[in-house]
C-alpha positions, 0 to 999 in steps of 0.5 A, spaced: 348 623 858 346 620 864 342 612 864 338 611 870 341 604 874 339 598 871 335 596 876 331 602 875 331 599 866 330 592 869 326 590 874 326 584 878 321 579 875 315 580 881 313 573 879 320 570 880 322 564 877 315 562 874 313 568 872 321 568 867 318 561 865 311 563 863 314 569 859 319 563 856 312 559 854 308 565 851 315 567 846 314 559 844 307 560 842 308 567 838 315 564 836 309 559 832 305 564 830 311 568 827 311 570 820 319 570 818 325 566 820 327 571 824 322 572 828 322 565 829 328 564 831 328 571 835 323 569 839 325 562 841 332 565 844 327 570 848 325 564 850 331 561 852 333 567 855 328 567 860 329 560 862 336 561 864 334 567 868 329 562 871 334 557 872 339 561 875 332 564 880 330 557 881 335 551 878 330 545 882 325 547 877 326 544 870 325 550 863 319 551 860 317 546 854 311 546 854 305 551 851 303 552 858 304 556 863 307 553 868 302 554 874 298 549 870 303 544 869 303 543 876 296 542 876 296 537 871 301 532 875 
């Protein structure tokens, strides 16, 4: 059984490292909406993993705490 090449399965994020961040905010949004305990603390590693992958994108810019996107924390500094 052939698998295509990861980079086929799991592209580069187009929107870099703010786009990783932006996604990490929505899973905490939704982490907030979530039904379970699972789903909560699923969503909130999802989170997490998408910080780190920003991180290691761009390490200069902080993780995503907040609800918003990240291009609107920059606006509202």
């Amino acid at each position: 059984m052939d698998s295509p090449p990861t980079t086929k399965m799991f592209p580069d994020n187009p929107d870099g490292a703010d786009g990783l961040r932006n996604q990490a905010a929505a899973c905490r949004r939704l982490a907030g909406q979530a039904r379970t305990r699972a789903g909560t603390t699923s969503m909130h590693a999802l989170a997490d993993h998408f910080d780190a992958q920003a991180q290691k994108l761009d390490p200069t810019e902080a993780t995503s705490p907040a609800d918003e996107p990240i291009a609107a924390q920059r606006v509202a500094k």
